[in-house]
C-alpha positions as CSV (number, residue, x, y, z in Angstrom):
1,X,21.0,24.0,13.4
2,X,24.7,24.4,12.0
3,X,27.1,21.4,12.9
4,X,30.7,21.7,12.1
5,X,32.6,18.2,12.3
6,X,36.2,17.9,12.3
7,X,36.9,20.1,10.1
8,X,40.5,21.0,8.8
9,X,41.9,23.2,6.3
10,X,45.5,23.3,4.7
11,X,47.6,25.9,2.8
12,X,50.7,24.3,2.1
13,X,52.8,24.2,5.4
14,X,50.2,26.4,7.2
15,X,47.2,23.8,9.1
16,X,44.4,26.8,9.1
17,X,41.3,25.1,10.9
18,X,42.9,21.7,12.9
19,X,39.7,19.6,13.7
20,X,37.4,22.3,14.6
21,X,34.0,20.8,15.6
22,X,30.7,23.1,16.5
23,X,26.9,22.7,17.0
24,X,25.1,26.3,17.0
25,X,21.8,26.9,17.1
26,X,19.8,30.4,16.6
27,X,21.4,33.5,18.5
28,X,24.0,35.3,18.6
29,X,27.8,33.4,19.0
30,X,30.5,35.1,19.2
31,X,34.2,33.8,17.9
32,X,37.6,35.4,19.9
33,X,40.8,34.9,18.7
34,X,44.0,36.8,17.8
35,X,44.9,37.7,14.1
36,X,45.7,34.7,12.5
37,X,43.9,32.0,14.6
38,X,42.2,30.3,11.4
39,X,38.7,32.5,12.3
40,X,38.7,34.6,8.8
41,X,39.1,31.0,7.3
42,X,36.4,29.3,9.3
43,X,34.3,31.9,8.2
44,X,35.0,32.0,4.7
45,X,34.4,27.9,4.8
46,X,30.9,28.7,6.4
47,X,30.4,30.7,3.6
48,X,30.9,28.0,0.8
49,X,33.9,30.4,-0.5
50,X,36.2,27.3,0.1
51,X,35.9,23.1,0.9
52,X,37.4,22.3,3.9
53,X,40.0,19.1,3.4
54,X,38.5,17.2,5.8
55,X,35.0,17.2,7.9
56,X,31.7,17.6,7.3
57,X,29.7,20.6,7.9
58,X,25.9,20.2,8.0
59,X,22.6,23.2,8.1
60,X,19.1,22.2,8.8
61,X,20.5,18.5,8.0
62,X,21.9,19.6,4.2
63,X,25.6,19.0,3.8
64,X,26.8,21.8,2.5
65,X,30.5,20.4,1.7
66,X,29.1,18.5,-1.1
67,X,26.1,20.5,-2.1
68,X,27.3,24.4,-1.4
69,X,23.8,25.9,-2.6
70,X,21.7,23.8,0.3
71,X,23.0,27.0,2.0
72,X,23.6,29.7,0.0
73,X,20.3,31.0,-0.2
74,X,20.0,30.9,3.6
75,X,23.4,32.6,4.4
76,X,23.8,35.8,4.8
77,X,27.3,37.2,4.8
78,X,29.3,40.2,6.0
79,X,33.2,39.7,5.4
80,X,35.9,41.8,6.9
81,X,36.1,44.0,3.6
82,X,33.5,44.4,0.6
83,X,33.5,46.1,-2.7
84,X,31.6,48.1,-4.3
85,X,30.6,49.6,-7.4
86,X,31.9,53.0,-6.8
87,X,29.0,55.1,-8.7
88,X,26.0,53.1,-7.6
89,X,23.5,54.6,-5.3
90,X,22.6,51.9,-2.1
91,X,19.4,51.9,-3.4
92,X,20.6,50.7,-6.8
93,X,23.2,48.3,-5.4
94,X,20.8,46.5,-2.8
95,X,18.5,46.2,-5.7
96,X,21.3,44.6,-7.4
97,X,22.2,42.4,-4.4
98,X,18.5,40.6,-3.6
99,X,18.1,40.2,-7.5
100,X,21.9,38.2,-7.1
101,X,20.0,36.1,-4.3
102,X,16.7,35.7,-5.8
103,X,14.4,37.8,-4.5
104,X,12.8,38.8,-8.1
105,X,9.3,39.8,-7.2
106,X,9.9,44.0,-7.7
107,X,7.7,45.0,-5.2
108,X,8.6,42.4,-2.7
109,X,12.2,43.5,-3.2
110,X,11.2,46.9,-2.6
111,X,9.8,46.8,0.0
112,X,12.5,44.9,1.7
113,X,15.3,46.9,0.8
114,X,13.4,50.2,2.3
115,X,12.9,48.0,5.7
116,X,16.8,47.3,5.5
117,X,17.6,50.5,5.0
118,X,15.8,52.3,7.6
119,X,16.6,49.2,10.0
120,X,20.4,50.1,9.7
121,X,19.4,54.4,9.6
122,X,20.6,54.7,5.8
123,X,16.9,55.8,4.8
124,X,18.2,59.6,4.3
125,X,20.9,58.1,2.4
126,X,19.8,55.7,0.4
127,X,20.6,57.8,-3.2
128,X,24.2,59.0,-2.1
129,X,27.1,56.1,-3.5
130,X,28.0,53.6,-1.2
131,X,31.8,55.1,-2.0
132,X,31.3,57.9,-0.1
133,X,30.1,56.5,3.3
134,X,32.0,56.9,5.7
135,X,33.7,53.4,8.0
136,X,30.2,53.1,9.7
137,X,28.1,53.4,7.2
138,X,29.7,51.1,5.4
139,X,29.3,48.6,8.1
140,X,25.6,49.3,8.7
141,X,24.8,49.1,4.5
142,X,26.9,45.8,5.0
143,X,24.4,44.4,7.2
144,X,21.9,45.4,4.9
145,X,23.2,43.9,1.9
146,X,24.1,40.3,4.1
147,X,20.3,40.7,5.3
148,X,18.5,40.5,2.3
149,X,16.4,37.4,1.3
150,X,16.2,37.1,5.1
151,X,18.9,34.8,5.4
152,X,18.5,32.1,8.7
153,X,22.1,32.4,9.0
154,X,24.2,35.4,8.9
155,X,27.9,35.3,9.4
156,X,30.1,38.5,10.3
157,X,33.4,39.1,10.3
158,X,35.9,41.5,12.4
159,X,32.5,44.2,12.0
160,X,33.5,46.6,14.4
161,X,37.6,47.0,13.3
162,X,37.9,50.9,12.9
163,X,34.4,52.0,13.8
164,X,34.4,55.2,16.6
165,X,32.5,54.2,19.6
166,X,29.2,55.2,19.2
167,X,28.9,53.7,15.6
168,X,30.5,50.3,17.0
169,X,27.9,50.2,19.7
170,X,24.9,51.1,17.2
171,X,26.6,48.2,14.9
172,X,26.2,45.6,17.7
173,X,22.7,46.7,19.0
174,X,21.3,45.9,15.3
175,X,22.9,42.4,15.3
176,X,21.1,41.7,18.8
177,X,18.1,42.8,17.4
178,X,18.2,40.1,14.5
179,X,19.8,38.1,17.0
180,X,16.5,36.4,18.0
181,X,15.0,34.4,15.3
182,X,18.7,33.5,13.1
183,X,22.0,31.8,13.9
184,X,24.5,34.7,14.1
185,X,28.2,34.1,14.0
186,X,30.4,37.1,15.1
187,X,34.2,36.9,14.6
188,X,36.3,39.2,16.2
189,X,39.5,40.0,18.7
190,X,37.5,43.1,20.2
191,X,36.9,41.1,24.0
192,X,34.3,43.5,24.7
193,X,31.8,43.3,21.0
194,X,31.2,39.6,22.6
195,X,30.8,40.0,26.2
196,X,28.3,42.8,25.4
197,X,26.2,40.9,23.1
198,X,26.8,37.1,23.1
199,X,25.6,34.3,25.7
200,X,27.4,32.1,23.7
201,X,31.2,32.1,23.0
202,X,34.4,30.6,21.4
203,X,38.2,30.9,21.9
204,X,40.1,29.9,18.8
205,X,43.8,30.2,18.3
206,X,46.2,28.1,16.0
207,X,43.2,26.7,13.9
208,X,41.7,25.0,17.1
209,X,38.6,25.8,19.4
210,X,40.6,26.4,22.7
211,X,37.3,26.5,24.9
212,X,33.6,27.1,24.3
213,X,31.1,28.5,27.1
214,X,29.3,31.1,28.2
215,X,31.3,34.5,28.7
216,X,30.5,34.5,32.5
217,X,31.5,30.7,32.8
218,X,34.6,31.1,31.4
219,X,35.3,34.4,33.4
220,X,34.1,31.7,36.5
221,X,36.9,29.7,35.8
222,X,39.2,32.7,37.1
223,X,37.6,34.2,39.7
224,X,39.3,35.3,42.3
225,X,42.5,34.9,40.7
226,X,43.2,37.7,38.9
227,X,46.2,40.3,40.3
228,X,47.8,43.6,39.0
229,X,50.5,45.4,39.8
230,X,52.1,48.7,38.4
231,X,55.8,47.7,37.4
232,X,58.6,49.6,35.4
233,X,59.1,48.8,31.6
234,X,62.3,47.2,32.2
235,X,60.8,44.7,35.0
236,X,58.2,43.4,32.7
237,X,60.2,40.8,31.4
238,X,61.0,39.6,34.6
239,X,57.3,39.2,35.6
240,X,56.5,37.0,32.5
241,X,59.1,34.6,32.9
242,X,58.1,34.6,36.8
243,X,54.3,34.1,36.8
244,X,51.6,33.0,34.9
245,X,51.6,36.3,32.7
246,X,48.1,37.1,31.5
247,X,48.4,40.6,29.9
248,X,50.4,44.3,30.6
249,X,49.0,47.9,29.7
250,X,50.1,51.0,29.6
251,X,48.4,52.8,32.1
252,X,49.0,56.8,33.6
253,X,52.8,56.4,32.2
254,X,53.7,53.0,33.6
255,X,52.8,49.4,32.8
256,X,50.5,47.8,35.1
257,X,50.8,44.0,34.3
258,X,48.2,41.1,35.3
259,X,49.2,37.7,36.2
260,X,47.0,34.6,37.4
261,X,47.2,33.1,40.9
262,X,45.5,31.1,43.3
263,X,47.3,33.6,46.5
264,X,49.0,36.6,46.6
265,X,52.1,36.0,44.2
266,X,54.1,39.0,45.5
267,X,54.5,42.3,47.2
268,X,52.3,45.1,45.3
269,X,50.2,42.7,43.6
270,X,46.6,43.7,44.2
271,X,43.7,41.3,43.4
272,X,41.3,42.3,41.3
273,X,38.0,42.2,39.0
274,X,37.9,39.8,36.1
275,X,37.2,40.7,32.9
276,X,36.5,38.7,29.8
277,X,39.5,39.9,28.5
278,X,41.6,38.0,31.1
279,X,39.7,35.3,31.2
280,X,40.4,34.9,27.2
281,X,44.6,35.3,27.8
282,X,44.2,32.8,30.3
283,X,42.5,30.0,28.0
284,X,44.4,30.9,25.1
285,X,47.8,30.8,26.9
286,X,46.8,27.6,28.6
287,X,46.7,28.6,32.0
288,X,43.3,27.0,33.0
């Protein structure tokens, strides 16, 4: 298990992670939150790349605060962007990798690195530089790379920014696949990468765990009081300062915007489905 205790993290005026506190246990949990809500920073704490300034934060019973390498050889870690060395093959620079994290047995590293790589359908690629992969590729050798030593926890972050559809939903069918057996922490502000694979869930914003639940049970908390309405541009200000204001799109050339009521809050709103999405403006904009 990973327990996160009051945890807080400073940089100078700016209070990154204000007393964020978390027990998970293996499975997939996913983290929402806009840009800048302290998640790149919780991550990067997770990953022993920085101390907190205050808390404890504990893994299979080890604090890793005090002792960062109780952890290291059981994490597994996928940041937003990665290097690499721009004329080495995958094959060369996953060989490189697991000899980094201790897997020095040849033939055991071997034969993990082909597993990897067909795992995350690089096999035809393996020899071709890492340099030249295109955004999804990357991504998929990233996985790779954050798998080997078959870590028991494995932290990603923001994976599916800039990946086309299909390779975004390829991306998050391998995570649920080693979803099963390892604790799995998935940061993101793409709504729909955690409702699709995640029974578990976190909204952060302003360094702080806003809510924790299951998607469905924080969806539960609005249901029923979701309504849209198609308005002009110039009236949209109007509706924010007017209702609880959830969210506005652009939709067939006007702007249909979404507010949260208990009834009917007006001539042409029209009640409708939730969705994770509003469900995560609500809680972050305090409105439940």
């Amino acid at each position: 298990m990973l327990s996160i205790q009051n945890i807080h993290k400073r940089f100078g005026d700016v209070h990154a992670l204000n007393n964020v506190s978390l027990d998970l246990e293996p499975g997939l949990f996913g983290l929402l939150g806009p840009n800048g809500a302290g998640k790149s920073t919780l991550m990067r704490t997770l990953a022993t790349l920085q101390k907190p300034d205050e808390g404890t934060i504990t893994f299979q019973g080890k604090n890793i605060v005090s002792d960062p390498n109780a952890i290291r050889s059981e994490l597994g870690y996928l940041p937003q962007d990665f290097g690499v060395y721009p004329r080495m093959s995958a094959l060369a620079l996953l060989d490189h990798i697991a000899i980094l994290k201790g897997v020095t047995n040849k033939s055991e590293r071997d034969d993990q690195i082909m597993s990897l790589l067909e795992k995350v359908n690089l096999i035809s690629h393996r020899t071709a530089s890492v340099a030249t992969y295109s955004g999804g590729m990357r991504q998929r050798f990233g996985v790779a790379q954050a798998l080997l030593g078959n870590p028991r926890l494995l932290i990603v972050d923001e994976p599916t920014a800039g990946l086309d559809p299909f390779e975004r939903q390829r991306f998050l069918d391998l995570l649920s696949e080693f979803g099963r057996e390892k604790i799995i922490l998935l940061s993101t502000h793409i709504v729909e990468d955690v409702r699709d694979i995640c029974p578990d869930m976190a909204i952060m914003g302003n360094g702080q765990i806003v809510v924790r639940g299951a998607p469905e049970t924080l969806i539960d908390h609005i249901r029923g009081k979701v309504w849209r309405k198609s308005i002009d541009r110039d009236d949209l200000p109007t509706v924010k300062e007017q209702y609880k204001f959830l969210s506005s799109r652009h939709l067939k050339g006007g702007i249909q915007a979404s507010v949260l009521a208990e009834t009917s809050p007006g001539p042409g709103f029209e009640q409708k489905e939730e969705s994770l999405e509003d469900a995560y403006f609500a809680h972050l904009n305090g409105l439940v």
